[in-house]
N, C-alpha and C positions, 0 to 999 in steps of 0.2 A: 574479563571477556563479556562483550554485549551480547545482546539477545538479537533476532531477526523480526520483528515487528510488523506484520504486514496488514493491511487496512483495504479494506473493499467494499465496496455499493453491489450487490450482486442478486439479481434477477430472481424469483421461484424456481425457476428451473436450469440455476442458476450460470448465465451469463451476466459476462462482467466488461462488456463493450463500454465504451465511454458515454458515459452515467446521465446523456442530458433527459433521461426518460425518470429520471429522481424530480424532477421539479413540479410537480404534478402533486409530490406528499409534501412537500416541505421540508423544513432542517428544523427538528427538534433540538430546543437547547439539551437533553439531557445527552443527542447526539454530541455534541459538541464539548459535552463534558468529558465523553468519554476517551475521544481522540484526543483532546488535550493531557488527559491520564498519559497514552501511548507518546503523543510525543513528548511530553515532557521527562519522560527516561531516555528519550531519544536525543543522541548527537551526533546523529548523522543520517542523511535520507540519501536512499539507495534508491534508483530510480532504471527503467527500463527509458531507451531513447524517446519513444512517442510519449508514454507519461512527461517525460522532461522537460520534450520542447511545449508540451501544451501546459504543462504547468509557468515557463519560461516566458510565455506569451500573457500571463493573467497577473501571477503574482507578484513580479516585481516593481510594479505601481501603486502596489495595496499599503496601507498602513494597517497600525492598529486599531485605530479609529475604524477601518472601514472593516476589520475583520482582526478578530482579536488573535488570529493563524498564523499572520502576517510575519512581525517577528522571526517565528520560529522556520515559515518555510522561506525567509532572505537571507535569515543570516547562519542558519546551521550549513555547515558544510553538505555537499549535496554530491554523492559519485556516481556517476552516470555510465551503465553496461550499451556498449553501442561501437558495434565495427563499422560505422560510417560518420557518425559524428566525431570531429578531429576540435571543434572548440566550443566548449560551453560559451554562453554568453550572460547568464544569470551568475552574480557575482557569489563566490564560493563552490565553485563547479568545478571538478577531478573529474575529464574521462576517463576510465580505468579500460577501454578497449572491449571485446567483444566477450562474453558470459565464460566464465573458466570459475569453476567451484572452487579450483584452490585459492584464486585471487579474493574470492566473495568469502571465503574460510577466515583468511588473511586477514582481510579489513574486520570481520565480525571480531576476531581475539585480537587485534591491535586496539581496537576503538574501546573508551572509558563510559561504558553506555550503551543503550539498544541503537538499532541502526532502524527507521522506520522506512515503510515498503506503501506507497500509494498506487491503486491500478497498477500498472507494468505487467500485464497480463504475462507477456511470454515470460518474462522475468521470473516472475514468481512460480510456475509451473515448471520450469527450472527449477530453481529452488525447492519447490516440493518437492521433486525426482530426485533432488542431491540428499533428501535429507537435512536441508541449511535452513527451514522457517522452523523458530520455535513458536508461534503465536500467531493463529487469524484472528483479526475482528474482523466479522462480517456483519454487514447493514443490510437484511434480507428484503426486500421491497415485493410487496403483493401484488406482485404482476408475471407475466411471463412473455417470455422475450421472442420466443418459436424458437429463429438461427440468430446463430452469433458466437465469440469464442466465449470457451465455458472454462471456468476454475478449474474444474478437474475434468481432462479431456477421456474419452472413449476409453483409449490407453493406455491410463495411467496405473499405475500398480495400485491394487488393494490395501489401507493401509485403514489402519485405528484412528480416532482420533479423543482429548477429554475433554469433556465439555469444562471451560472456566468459570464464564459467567452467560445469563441470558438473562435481556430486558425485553418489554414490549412496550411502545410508544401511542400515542392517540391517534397517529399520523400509519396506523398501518404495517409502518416497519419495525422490525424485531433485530433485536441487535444479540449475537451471538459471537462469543470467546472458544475458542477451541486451542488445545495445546497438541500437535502429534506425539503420538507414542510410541516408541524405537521400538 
C-alpha cells in the first residue's frame, strides 16, 4: 500500500492559490531535491481537475533537459478527480470521476508506491477531512496573501500534526514535512 504525498507552495498565512506569487524568491535547488525525494516513491500523481489541466498545459513539452521533473510528471500515470472532465489529454491520464474517498482509498492500497498530490487545493482538503493524506511537504514563502483559498479552511476539524522534517533556504522559504496523527 502507497502513501498519499501531498506537496504545496503555501503563503504565511497560508493560501495555496496558484503559486505565480513564488517567483519573486526563486527555486532553490535544495527545493528541488526535495520533491524529487517525494516523487521518486511516487507512482502515481493524483491530481484535482484545475491542477491538471494547468499542469496539462506546461508540462507535456518539457524534457529533461529543460527540467529535470519532466520525466516523472509525462510518464507516471496521472488520475485525475473531476466530475466534468470526461478526457484527459496529457498522455497517461485516468479520470477517475468526481472525489469519493472510497475510490481515492482504493487506488492508494492498489498502487505499488506513494501516490503524489501537487496544488489541487479542494482535493486535498478533501483528503484531509477523509483522513487519506499521510504527508505534507509545505514550501512556506514569506509573504502573505490577505484572501484566497487556504490549506486548512475556517472549518475544518482540529487535528494534530508531527513535524518530519524542517529546512530553511537563502531564498526566504522554509520547507516543512508534517505527518497527521490519527
Amino acid at each position: 500500500m502507497g502513501a498519499i504525498q501531498v506537496h504545496e507552495f503555501i503563503s504565511l498565512d497560508g493560501v495555496i492559490d496558484a503559486p505565480t506569487w513564488t517567483v519573486d524568491y526563486g527555486f532553490h535547488p535544495k527545493m528541488a531535491d526535495v520533491i524529487g525525494a517525494v516523487t521518486q516513491r511516487s507512482k502515481g500523481i493524483l491530481l484535482g481537475r484545475t491542477t491538471y489541466e494547468l499542469f496539462a498545459q506546461s508540462w507535456p513539452t518539457r524534457t529533461a533537459e529543460d527540467d529535470p521533473g519532466a520525466p516523472f510528471f509525462n510518464d507516471t500515470p496521472k488520475y485525475v478527480v473531476s466530475g466534468s472532465l470526461t478526457d484527459g489529454t496529457w498522455r497517461n491520464t485516468q479520470i477517475i470521476g468526481p472525489y469519493d474517498r472510497h475510490i481515492i482509498r482504493s487506488l492508494k492500497e492498489e498502487l505499488d508506491g506513494d501516490l503524489y498530490v501537487s496544488g489541487s487545493g479542494t482535493l486535498v482538503r478533501a483528503m484531509l477531512a477523509d483522513g487519506l493524506v499521510d504527508e505534507l511537504h509545505l514550501f512556506v514563502y514569506p509573504l502573505t496573501r490577505g484572501a484566497g483559498p487556504r490549506l486548512f479552511p475556517e472549518d475544518a476539524k482540529a487535528g494534530k500534526l508531527a513535524l518530519r522534517a524542517c529546512e530553511s533556504y537563502d531564498n526566504g522559504v522554509v520547507y516543512l514535512a508534517y505527518r497527521p496523527l490519527a
